[in-house]
N, C-alpha and C positions, 0 to 999 in steps of 0.2 A: 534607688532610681531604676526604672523598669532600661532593660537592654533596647537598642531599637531593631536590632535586630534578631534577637527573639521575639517581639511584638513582630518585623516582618515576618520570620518565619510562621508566626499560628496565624495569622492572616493568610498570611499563602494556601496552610494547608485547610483554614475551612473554607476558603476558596472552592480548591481542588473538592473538597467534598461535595459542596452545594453542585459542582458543574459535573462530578461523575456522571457515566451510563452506565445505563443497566447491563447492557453486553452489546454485542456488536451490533443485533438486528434494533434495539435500541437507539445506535448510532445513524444508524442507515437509514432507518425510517425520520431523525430530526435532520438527517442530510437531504435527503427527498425533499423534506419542506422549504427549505433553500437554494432546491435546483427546479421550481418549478416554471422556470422560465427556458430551461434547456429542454421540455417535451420536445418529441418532432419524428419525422422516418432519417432525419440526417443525423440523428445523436445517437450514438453507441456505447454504453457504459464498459471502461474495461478495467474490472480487479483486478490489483496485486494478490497470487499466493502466498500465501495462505491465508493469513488471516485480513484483507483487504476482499475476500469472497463472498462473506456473509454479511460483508456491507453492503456491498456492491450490490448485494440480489435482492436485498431489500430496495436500495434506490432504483434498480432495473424495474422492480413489480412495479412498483410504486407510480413510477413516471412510464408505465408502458413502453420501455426501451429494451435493444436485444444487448444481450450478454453477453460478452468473452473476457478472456482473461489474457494478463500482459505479463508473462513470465518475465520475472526478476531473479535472478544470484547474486547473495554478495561474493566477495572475494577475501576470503581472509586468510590474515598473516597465520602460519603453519603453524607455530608454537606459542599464538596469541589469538585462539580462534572467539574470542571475544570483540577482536578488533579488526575491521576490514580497510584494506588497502584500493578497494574499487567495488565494481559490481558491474554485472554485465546483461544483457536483456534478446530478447530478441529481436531478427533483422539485424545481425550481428554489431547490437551494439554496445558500449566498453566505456566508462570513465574508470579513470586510475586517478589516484589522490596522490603526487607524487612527495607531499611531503612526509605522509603515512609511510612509502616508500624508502624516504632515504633514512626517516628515522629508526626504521628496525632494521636496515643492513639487507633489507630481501634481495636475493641474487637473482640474476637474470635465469635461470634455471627454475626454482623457485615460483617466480612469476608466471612462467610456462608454463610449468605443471602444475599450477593451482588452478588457471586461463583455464587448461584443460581438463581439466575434470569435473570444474562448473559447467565448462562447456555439454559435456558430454549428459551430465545431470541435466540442466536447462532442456536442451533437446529432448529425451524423457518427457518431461513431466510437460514437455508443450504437446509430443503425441498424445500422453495421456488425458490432458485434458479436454481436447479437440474429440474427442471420439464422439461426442453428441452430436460435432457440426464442422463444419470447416470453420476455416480462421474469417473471421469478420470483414468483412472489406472496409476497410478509411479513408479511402484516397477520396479528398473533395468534401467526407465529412466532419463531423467534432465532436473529440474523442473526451468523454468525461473518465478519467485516470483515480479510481476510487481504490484507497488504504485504510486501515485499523486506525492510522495513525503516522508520525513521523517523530524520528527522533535526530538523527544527525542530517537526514535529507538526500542520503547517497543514491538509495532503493529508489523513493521518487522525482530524482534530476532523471534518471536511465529510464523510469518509465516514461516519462513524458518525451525523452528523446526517441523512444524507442517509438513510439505512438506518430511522432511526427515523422519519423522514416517509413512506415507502414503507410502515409500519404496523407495522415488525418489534414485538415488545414485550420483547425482550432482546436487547442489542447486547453481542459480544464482540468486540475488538479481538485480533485473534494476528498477533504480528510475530515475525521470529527475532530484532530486535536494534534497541534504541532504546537513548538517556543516559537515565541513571537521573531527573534532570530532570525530560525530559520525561513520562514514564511517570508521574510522580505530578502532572504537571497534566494529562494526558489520564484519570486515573482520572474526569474529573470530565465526562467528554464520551461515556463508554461503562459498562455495568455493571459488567462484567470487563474487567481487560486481562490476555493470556499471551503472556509477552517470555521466550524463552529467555536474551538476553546484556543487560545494563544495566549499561555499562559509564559509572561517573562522569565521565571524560573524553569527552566529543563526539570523534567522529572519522569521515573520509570513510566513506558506504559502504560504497564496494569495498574498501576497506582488508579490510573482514570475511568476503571471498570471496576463496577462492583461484581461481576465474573467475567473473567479473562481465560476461560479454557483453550486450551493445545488447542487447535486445528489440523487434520490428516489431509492426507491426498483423497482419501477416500470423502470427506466431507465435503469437499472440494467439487471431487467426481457429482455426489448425491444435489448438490444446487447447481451447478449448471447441468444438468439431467432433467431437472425439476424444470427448471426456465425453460430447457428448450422444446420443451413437450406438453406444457402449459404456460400461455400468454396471460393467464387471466389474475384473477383477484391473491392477494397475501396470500401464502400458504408457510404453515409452522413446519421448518425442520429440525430433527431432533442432533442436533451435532454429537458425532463418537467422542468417548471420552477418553480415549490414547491416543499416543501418540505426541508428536510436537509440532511445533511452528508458528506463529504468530503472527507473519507477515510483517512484523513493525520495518519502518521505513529507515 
């Protein structure tokens, strides 16, 4: 007698096969086609880095929208840097998981100085990437909050909080692929959320791209450079191939 649950499992994963992308600008371009009701001079596309960039500048070309990016940190436990306690964004803003908290014992010391060191990182890489432009203005407009992806959903609660402290007054969340999970507890941290793939099983990432390359700062640097100095039609960029980051949520 066949197991049912091995029959779920090859279901799941030829699932996940048929719904793969190709890689990120793959995603961004079948995200476009889902936010073609969001054109307008009052919508501002803002990536997560790192790897929520080469979404994002696809759906920015695409929908003729201007580009910025919404710097996120996680926060992770010191000697379980696999696993985060929080994450923090800018416009100084901060969720803490306290249950992640009490269950690894992290001291109030600890806390501080992870706080701060994200901190000081975050600040960084938000000068760095601004060097094209100043920071976007949002107050009054609506902020489409574009990632790789999501996995636990900590990355984009903070972005979208952080979006809505910078003034935005409508927050759309577009991922190509979260657990159906999460997407109905993130309804509750964004107006809209637009998820092309919601699949009930959690599963890696990159499992959902058939290439899933590192993203730099410096790749990072080369698309919002490209956007803010050409408004016009697709343009192919060639992403560096060191380095790390993925941006998953």
């Amino acid at each position: 007698m066949d197991d049912p649950a091995l029959s779920r499992d090859h279901t799941d994963h030829r699932a996940c096969l048929r719904s793969q992308f190709l890689d990120r600008q793959d995603a961004g371009r079948r995200l476009a086609d889902r936010l073609q009701a969001f054109r307008g001079p009052d919508v501002v596309v803002l990536g997560v880095p790192r790897g929520g960039i080469p979404v994002a500048h696809e759906v920015a070309v695409r929908l003729r929208l201007a580009l910025d990016t919404i710097v996120v940190n996680k926060l992770r436990v010191p000697y379980r840097p696999e696993l985060s306690f929080g994450a923090i964004g800018e416009d100084d803003t901060r969720i803490i998981d306290e249950v992640v908290v009490r269950s690894t014992f992290l001291t109030p010391q600890e806390l501080t100085d992870t706080e701060s060191h994200e901190r000081d990182s975050l600040h960084r890489r938000s000068e760095r990437f601004r060097r094209h432009g100043p920071q976007a203005k949002l107050r009054g407009r609506t902020a489409l909050v574009v990632d790789d992806g999501v996995t636990t959903g900590m990355t984009a609660r903070t972005a979208c909080r952080a979006a809505y402290r910078r003034g935005a007054v409508r927050v759309v969340l577009a991922v190509p692929v979260a657990p159906h999970r999460i997407v109905r507890t993130l309804a509750y941290h964004a107006d809209k959320i637009v998820c092309l793939e919601t699949p009930a099983n959690p599963r890696p990432l990159d499992e959902c791209y058939l290439s899933f390359d590192p993203i730099t700062d410096t790749d990072v640097d080369r698309l919002l450079g490209t956007h803010a100095t050409a408004r016009g039609g697709p343009r192919r960029i060639r992403l560096a191939e060191s380095g790390n980051g993925s941006g998953q949520a």
